[in-house]
C-alpha positions as CSV (number, residue, x, y, z in Angstrom):
1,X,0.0,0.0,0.0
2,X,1.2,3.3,-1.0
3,X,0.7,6.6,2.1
4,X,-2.1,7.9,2.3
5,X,-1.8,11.2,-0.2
6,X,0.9,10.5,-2.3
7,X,0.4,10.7,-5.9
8,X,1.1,7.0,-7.8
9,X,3.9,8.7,-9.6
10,X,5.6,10.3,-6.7
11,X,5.5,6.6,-5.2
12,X,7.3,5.2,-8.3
13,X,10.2,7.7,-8.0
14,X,10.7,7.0,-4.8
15,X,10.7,3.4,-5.5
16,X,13.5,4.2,-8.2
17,X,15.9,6.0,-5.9
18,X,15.6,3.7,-2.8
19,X,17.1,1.2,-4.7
20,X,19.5,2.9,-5.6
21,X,20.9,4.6,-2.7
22,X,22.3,1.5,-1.1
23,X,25.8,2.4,-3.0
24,X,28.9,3.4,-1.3
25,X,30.9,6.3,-2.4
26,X,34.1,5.5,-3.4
27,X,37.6,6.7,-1.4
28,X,39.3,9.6,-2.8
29,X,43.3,9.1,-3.3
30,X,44.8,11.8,-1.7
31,X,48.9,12.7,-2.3
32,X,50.9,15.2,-1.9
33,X,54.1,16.3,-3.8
34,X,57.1,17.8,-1.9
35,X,60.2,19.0,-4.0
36,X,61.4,15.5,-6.2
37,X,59.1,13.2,-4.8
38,X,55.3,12.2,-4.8
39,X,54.1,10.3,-1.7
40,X,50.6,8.8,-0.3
41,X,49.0,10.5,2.3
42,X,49.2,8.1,5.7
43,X,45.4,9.3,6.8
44,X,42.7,8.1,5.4
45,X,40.0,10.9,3.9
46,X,36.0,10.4,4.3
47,X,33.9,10.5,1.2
48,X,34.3,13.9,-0.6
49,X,31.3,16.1,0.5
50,X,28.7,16.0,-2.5
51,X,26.4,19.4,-3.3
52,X,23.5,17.0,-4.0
53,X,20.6,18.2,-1.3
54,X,19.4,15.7,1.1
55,X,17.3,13.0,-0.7
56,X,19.2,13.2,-3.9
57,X,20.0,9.9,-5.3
58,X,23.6,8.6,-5.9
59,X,24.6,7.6,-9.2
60,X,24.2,3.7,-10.0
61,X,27.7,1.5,-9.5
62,X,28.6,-0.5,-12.6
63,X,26.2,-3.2,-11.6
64,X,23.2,-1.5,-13.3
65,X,24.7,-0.8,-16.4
66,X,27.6,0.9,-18.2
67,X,29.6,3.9,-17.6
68,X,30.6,6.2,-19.8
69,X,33.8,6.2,-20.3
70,X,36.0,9.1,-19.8
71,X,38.0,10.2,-22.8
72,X,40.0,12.9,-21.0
73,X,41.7,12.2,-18.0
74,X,41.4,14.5,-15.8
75,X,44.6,14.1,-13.3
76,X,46.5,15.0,-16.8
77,X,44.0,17.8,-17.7
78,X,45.7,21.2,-16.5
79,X,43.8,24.4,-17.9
80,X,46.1,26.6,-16.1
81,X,49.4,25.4,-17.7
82,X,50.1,27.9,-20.7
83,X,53.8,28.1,-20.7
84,X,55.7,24.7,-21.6
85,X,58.9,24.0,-19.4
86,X,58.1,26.6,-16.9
87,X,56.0,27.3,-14.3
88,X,53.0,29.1,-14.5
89,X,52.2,31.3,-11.0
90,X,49.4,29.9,-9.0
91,X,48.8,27.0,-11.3
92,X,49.1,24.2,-9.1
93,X,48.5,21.6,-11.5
94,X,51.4,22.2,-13.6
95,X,53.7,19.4,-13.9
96,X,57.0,22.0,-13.9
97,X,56.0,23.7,-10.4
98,X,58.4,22.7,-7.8
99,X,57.8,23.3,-4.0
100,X,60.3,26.3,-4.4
101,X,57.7,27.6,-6.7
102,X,54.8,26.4,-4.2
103,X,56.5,28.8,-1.5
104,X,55.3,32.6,-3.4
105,X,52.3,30.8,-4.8
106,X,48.9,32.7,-2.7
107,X,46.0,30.4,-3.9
108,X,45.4,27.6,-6.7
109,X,43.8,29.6,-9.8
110,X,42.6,26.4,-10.7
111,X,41.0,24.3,-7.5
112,X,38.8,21.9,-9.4
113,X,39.2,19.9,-12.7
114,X,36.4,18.0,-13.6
115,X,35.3,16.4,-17.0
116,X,31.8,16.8,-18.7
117,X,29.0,18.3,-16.3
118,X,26.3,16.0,-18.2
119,X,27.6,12.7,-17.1
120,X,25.8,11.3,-13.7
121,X,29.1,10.3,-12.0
122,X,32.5,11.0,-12.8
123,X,36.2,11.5,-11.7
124,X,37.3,14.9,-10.5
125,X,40.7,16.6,-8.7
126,X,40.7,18.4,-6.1
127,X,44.3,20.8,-6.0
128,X,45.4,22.6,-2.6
129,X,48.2,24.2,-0.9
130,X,50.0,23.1,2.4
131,X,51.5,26.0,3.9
132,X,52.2,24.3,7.0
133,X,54.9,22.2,5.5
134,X,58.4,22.7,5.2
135,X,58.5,22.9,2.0
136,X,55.3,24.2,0.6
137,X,53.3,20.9,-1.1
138,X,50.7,20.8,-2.9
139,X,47.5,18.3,-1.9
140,X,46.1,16.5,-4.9
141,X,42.8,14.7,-4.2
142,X,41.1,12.5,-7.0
143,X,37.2,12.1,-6.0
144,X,34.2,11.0,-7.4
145,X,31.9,13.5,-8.6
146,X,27.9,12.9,-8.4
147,X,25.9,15.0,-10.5
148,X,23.0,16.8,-8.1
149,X,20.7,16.6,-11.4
150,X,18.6,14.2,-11.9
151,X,18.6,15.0,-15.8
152,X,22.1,13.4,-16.6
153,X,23.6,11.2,-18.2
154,X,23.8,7.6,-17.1
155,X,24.6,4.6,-19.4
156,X,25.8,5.3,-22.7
157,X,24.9,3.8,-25.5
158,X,26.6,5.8,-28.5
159,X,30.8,5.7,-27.5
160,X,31.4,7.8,-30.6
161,X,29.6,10.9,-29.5
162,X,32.1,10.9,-26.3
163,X,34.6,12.9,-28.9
164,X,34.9,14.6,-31.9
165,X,35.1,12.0,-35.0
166,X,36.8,12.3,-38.1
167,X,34.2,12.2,-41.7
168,X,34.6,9.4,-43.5
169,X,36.2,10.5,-47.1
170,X,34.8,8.8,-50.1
171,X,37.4,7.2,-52.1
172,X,37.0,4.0,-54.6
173,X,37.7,1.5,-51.9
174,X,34.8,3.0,-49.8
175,X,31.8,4.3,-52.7
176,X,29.6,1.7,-53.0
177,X,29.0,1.1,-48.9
178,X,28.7,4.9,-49.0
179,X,26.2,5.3,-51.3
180,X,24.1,2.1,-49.8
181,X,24.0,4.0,-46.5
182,X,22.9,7.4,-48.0
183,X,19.6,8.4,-50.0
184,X,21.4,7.9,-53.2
185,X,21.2,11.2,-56.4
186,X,18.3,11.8,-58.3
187,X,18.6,13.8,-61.6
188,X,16.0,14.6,-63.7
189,X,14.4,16.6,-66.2
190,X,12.6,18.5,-63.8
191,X,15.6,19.7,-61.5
192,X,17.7,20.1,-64.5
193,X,14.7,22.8,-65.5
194,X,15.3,24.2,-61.8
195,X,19.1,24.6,-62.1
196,X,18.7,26.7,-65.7
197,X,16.2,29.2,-64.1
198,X,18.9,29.5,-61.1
199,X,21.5,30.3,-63.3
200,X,19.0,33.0,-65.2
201,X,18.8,34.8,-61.8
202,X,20.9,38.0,-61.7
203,X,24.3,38.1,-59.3
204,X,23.5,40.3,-56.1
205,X,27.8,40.9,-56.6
206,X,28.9,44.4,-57.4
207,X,32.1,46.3,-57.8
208,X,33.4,48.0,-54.7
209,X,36.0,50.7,-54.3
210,X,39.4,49.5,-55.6
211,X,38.3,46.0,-57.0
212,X,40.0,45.2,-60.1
213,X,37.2,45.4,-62.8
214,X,37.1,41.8,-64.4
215,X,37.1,40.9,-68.2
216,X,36.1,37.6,-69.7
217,X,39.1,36.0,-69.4
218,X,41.2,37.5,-66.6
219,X,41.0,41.4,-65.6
220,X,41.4,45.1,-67.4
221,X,44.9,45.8,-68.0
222,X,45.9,49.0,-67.1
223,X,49.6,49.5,-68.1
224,X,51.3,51.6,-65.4
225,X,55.2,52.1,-64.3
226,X,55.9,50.3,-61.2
227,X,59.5,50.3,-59.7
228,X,60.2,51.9,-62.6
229,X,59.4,53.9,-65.6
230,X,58.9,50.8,-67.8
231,X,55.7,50.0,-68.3
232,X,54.0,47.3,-66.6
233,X,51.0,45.5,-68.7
234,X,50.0,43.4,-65.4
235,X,48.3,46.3,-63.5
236,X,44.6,45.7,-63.2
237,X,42.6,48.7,-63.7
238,X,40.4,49.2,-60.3
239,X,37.1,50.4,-59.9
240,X,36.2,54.2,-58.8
241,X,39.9,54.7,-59.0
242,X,40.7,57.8,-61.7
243,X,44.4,57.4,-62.9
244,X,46.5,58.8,-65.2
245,X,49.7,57.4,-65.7
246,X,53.1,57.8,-68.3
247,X,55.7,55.4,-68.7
248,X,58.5,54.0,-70.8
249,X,58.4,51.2,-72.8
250,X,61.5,49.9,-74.9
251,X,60.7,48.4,-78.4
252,X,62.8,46.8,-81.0
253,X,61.2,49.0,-83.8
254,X,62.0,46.8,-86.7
255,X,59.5,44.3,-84.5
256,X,57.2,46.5,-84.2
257,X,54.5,45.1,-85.7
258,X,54.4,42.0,-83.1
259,X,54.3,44.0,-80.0
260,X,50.8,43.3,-78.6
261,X,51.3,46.8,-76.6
262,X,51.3,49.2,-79.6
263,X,48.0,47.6,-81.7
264,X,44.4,49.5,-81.0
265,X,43.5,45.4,-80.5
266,X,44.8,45.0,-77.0
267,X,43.6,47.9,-75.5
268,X,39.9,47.6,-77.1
269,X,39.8,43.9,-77.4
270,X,38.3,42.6,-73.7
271,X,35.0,42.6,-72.6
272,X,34.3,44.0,-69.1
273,X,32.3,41.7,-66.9
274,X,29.2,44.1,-65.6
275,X,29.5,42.7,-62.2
276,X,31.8,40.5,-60.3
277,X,31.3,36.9,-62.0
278,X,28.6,38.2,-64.3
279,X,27.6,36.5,-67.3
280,X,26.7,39.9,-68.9
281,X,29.7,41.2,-70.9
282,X,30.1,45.6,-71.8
283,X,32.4,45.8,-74.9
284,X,34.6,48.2,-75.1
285,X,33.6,50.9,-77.7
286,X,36.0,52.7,-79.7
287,X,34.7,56.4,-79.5
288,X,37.6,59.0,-81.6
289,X,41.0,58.0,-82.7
290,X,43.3,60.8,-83.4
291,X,46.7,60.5,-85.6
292,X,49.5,62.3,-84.3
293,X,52.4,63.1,-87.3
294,X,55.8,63.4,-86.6
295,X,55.9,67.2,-86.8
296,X,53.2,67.1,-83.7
297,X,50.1,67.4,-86.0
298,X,46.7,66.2,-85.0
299,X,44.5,64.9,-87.3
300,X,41.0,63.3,-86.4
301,X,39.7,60.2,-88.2
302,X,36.6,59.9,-89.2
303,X,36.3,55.9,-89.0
304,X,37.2,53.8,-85.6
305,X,38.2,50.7,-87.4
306,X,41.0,49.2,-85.3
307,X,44.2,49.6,-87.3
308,X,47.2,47.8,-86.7
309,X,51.3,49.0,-86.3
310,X,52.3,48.8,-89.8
311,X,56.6,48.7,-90.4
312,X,57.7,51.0,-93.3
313,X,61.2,51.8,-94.4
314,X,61.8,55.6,-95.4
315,X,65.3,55.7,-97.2
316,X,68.2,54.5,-94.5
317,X,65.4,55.2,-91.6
318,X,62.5,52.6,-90.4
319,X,59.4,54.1,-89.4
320,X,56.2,52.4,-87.5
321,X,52.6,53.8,-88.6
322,X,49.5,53.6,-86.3
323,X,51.5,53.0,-82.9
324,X,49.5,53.7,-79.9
325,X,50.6,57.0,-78.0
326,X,47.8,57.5,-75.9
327,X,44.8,55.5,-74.4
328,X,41.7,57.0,-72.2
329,X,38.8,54.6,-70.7
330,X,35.3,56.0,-70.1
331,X,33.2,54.0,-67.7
332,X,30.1,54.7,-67.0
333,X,28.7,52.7,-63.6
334,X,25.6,52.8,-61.9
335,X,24.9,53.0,-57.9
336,X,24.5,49.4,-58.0
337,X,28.1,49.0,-58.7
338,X,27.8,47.1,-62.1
339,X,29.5,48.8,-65.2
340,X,27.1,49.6,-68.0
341,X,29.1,51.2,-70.9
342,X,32.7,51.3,-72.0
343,X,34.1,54.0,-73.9
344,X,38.1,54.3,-75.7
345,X,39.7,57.2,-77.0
346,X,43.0,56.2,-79.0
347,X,46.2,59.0,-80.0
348,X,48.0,57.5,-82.9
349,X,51.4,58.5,-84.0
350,X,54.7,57.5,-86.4
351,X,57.4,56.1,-84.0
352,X,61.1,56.8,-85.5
353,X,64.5,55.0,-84.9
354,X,64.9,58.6,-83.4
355,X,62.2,58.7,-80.6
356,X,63.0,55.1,-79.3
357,X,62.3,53.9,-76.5
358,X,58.3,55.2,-76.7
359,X,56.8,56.9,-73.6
360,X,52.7,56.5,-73.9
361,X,50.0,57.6,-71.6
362,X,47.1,55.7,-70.0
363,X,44.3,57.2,-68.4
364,X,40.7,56.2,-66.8
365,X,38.2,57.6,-65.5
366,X,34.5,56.6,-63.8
367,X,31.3,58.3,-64.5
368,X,28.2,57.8,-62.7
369,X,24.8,57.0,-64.9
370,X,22.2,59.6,-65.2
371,X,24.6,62.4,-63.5
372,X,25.9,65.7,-64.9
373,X,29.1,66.7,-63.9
374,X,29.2,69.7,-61.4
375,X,31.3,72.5,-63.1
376,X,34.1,74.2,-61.3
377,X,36.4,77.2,-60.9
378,X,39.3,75.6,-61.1
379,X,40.9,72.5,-60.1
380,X,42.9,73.5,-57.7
381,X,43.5,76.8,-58.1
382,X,41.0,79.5,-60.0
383,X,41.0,79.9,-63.3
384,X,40.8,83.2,-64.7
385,X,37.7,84.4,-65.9
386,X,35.4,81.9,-63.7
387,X,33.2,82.9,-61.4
388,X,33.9,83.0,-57.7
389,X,33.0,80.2,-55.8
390,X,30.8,81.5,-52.6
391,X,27.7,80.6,-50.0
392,X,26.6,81.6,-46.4
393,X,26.4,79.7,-43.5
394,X,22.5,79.6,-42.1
395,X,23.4,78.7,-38.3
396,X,27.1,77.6,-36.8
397,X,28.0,74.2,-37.1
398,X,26.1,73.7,-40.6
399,X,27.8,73.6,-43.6
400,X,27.9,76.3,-46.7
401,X,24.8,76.8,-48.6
402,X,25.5,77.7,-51.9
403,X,23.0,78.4,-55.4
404,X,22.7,75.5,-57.7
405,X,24.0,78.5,-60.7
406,X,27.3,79.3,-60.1
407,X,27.2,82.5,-61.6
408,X,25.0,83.9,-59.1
409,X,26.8,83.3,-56.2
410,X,28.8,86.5,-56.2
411,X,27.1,89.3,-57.9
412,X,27.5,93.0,-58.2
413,X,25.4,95.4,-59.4
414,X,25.0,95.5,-63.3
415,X,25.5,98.8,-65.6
416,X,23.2,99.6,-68.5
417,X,22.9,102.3,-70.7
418,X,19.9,103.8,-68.9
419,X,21.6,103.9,-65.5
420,X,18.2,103.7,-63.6
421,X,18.9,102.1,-60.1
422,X,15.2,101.7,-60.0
423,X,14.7,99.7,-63.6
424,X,18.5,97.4,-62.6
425,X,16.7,95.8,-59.5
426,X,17.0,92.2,-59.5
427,X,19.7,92.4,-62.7
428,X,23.5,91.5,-61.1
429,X,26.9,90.4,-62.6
430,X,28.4,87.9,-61.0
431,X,32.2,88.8,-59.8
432,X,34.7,86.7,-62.0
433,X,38.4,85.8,-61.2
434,X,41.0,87.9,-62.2
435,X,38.5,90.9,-63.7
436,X,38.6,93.9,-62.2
437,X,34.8,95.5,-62.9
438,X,32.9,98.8,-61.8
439,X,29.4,99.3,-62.2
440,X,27.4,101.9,-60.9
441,X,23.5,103.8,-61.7
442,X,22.3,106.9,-61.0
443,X,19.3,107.7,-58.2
444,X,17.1,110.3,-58.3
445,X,15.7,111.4,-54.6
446,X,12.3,113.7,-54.5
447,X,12.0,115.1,-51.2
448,X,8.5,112.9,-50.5
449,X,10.7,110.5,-49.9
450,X,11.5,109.6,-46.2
451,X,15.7,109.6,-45.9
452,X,15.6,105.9,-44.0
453,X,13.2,104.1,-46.6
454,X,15.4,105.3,-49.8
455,X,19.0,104.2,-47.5
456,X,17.3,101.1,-47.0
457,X,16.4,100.5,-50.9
458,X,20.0,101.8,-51.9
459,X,21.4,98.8,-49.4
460,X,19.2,96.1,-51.2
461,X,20.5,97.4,-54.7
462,X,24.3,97.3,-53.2
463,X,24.0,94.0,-51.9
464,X,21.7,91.9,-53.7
465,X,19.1,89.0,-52.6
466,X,21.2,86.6,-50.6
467,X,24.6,88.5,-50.4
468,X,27.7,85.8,-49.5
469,X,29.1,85.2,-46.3
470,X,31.6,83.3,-47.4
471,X,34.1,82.4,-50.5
472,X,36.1,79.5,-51.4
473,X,39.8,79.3,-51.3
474,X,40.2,77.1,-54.4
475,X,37.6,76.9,-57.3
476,X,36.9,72.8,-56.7
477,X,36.1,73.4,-52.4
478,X,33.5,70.8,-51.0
479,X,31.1,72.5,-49.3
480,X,31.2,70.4,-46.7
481,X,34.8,71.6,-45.8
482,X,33.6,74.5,-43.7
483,X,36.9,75.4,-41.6
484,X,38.6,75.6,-45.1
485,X,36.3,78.7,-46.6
486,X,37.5,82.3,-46.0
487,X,35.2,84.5,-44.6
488,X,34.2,87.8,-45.7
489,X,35.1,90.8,-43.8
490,X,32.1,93.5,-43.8
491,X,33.5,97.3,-43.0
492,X,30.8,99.8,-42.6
493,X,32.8,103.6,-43.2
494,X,29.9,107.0,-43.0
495,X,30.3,110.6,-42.7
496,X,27.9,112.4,-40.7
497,X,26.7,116.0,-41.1
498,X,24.5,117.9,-39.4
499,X,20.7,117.8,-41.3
500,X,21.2,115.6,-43.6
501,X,20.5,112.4,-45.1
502,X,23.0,110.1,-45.1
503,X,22.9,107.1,-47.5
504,X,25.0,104.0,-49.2
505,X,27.3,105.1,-52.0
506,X,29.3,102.9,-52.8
507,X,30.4,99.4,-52.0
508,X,33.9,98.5,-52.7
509,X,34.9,94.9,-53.0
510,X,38.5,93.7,-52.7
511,X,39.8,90.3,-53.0
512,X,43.6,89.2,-52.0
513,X,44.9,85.9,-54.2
514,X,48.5,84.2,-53.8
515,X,50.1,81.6,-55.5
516,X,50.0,78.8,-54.2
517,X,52.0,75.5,-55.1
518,X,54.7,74.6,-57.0
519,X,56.5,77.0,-58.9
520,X,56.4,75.2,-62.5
521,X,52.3,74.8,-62.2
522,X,51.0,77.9,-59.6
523,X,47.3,78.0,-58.5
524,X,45.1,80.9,-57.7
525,X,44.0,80.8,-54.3
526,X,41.9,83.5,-52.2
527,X,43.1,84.3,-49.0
528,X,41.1,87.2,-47.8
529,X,37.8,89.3,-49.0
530,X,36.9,92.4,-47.6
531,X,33.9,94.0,-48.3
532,X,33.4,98.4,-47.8
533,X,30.1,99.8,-47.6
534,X,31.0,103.8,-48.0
535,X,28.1,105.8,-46.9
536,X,27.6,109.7,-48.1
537,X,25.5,112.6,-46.6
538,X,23.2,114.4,-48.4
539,X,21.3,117.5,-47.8
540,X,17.5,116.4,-47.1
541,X,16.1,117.5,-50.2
542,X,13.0,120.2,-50.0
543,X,9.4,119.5,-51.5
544,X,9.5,119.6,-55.3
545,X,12.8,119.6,-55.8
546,X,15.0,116.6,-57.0
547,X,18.3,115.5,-56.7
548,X,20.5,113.2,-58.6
549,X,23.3,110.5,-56.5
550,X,25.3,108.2,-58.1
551,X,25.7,104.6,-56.9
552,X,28.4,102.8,-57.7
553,X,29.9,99.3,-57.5
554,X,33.9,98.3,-57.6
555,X,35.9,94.5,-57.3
556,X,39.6,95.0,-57.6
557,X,42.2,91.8,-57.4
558,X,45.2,92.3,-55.6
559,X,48.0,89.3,-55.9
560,X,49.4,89.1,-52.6
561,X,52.0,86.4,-53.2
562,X,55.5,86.6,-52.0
563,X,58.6,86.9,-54.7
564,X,59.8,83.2,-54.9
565,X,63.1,82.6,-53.2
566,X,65.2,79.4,-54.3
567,X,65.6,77.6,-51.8
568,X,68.8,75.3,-51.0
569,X,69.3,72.5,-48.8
570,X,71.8,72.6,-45.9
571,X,74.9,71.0,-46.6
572,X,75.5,68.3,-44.3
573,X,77.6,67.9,-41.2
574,X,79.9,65.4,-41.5
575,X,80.6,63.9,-37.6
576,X,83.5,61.9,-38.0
577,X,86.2,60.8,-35.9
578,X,89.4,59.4,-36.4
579,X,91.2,56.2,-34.5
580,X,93.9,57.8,-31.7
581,X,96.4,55.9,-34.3
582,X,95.4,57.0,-37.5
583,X,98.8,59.1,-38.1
584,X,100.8,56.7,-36.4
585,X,103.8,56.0,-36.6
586,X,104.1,59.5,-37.9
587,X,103.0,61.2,-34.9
């Protein structure tokens, strides 16, 4: 009969563990290790203390069925032991520790060493320090460890899944038991249907910054001088990257005609992959080809048949027709990073016994599809004639507004033949590089008009809707660059009288420029822009009568750069010292 109520399941449980609590726990072997020698402990040591709560059941002895057995031994297994042939501080299972070590050791980093959690019962050491001794030893206790869970492993069945096992590699001895022991393939029409429409499916690949842009049977050659001027016909050609590149390349001219290097062929002859591993091939289009003579004339043809190095002899001296000078690539890529169109401009020339060895010139360059190029000022430096590059800042912090037409980002006021300030409003110039301008209109003041309303309107035809704040140092400036833009420097100059109307008269615009750079290829850049409003006073003007001002508008360019000076480099110091016995035995 079962107690009064506990559930039939409960009962069954306890069943279960009652018969198996009758086993004894086994002896752990305790030794310790002095300075050469390894000894068992004389006293006898209790059962290790288990963590299991009261009640828990014990694990089974090998009566009930098998144990797993342990691949790792764990009186072997040191965790803490990083450093071979030397001893690791506070790691009192390493085997190179020696009681002189034991002595400045403060604890056992490692205490316990166990083997898999899972299992119901296994071995475990147990590492401590002996202080009292003379040496310092260290305690080594092997134990049995019982699992407190009642959802562990007990008998296993499966030895291979006690460690990592090596795949079985097909090979012709092994095949046939192979395939008996697998499902086998299955091909047919309707997974061979499958696989076509896969391949059909477009590449999520793209080309990324600096990726060499592939053809159908390698890369893009992009000839380029490496440790040297020679050229180098290995260089790939990499995406997004703009070169442009001269080197040397030594030719036997009588062979000329066998060089791959100086034919049209090799240059327009691959077909770029439109995306990494792509199917979908962009030829390369031949767009102008220019002939080059040898007195330096150009001449454009009108066909872009590719035409080959042709050898000619020309009395006692051998000349080579159609040899390629000059190469530019246009490619035209999309955001998706896939190439959609490939453009090639050649330069032709005669190559003489005379110019040997040739120096040609390789460029490339990337445009984006359905994008117009922003025009510039200059690239560095400004170009003269170009307008000035200028925005204003709406709030700190932000970065330089600027209008989408570049010619209305610094204007003045513009001159007709009229010279009514009143018809001009709204008409401006904008301020060019280089051009010193002066425009100016004439006003005519009634004395109906109030003095501050007509000072006001003269301001607005001085400066303009949307006057800059500031103006960039080189004509190709990001906006974005906001610590790099030179401000404009507003000076406000009046002379007052008594009764009288003072108003704007003139505004006087003044830009400072340098040279920046090296001296063989200068560029423009603006250093400093001051801006002078000059106000005048006017006698208020009675009723009925009128009187006539003149406004007036100048931008002057002053070049501000320093006289070169050649520079030269100090001559070196030579620190040398001579042996005590050079001049001996002279001296």
């Amino acid at each position: 009969m079962r107690p009064r109520g506990l559930p039939p399941l409960l009962v069954v449980l306890l069943s279960c563990w009652a018969s198996v609590s009758a086993q004894t726990e086994a002896t752990p072997a305790v030794t310790t290790e002095g300075l050469n020698s390894t000894e068992a402990a004389l006293a006898t040591f209790g059962p290790f203390p288990s963590t299991r709560p009261h009640g828990t059941p014990r694990a089974p002895g090998s009566s009930s069925g098998p144990r797993p057995t342990p691949v790792t031994d764990v009186a072997a297994l040191c965790v803490c032991d990083l450093s071979p042939a030397q001893c690791d501080v506070n790691c009192c299972c390493d085997p190179d520790c020696s009681s002189v070590d034991f002595s400045v050791f403060s604890a056992c980093s490692v205490p316990f060493v166990m083997g898999d959690s899972q299992f119901c019962s296994q071995k475990a050491v147990i590492y401590s320090l002996n202080f009292t001794a003379n040496p310092p030893q260290r305690v080594f206790k092997l134990v049995e460890q019982i699992s407190p869970s009642i959802f562990c492993i007990h008998i296993t069945n499966y030895k291979p899944a006690l460690s990592f096992i090596n795949p079985e590699v097909p090979d012709e001895n092994n095949f046939d038991t192979l395939m008996k022991t697998s499902d086998g393939f299955t091909l047919n029409a309707e997974s061979d249907i499958s696989f076509t429409t896969k391949l059909d499916i477009p590449t999520t690949a793209k080309y990324k910054y600096g990726v060499p842009l592939q053809t159908s049977d390698s890369f893009l050659r992009f000839p380029s001088s490496l440790t040297s001027s020679l050229c180098t016909d290995n260089n790939p050609a990499a995406f997004l990257v703009n070169q442009a590149v001269r080197c040397t390349r030594k030719i036997n001219l009588e062979q000329c005609e066998e060089i791959e290097a100086l034919s049209m062929a090799f240059y327009s002859s691959p077909e770029i992959l439109r995306a990494p591993d792509s199917r979908t091939k962009v030829p390369i289009t031949v767009q102008s080809v220019l002939i080059q003579s040898l007195n330096k004339t150009l001449t454009r043809r009108e066909d872009t048949d590719v035409l080959q190095p042709a050898l000619v002899n020309a009395g006692h001296f051998h000349l080579c027709m159609n040899v390629v000078l000059e190469v530019k690539y246009s490619l035209t890529y999309t955001d998706r990073g896939e190439v959609t169109k490939a453009d090639l401009s050649f330069l032709l020339g005669t190559v003489s016994s005379v110019v040997v060895p040739l120096q040609q010139k390789f460029e490339i360059h990337f445009l984006q599809e359905n994008t117009k190029p922003v025009p510039l000022s200059g690239n560095p430096g400004y170009v003269v004639g170009l307008p000035l590059a200028a925005g204003f800042q709406p709030h700190k912090g932000s970065g330089i507004i600027q209008t989408t037409n570049r010619y209305r980002q610094f204007t003045i006021l513009h001159s007709t033949a009229e010279q009514d300030c009143l018809a001009l409003e709204g008409v401006r110039t904008p301020v060019l590089f280089g051009y010193t301008m002066q425009s100016g209109c004439k006003l005519r003041l009634t004395g109906a008009l109030p003095c501050r309303l007509v000072a006001q309107k003269v301001k607005n035809l001085l400066w303009g809707q949307g006057f800059p704040d500031y103006v960039a140092p080189f004509g190709n400036l990001q906006a974005q660059d906001v610590l790099d833009w030179v401000p404009i420097h507003f000076i406000t100059q009046s002379f007052n009288r008594k009764d009288s109307c003072q108003l704007p008269g003139a505004l006087v615009i003044e830009v400072k420029w340098t040279k920046y750079g090296s001296l063989l290829n200068p560029q423009a850049k603006i250093v400093n822009v001051t801006a002078n409003l000059i106000s005048s006073s006017f006698p208020e003007a009675s009723s009925g009568n009128e009187r006539t001002i003149l406004i007036s508008t100048a931008v002057t360019f002053v070049d501000v750069s320093a006289p070169a000076e050649a520079g030269f480099r100090a001559p070196p110091a030579i620190n040398a010292r001579l042996p005590f016995n050079f001049f001996f035995p002279f001296v």
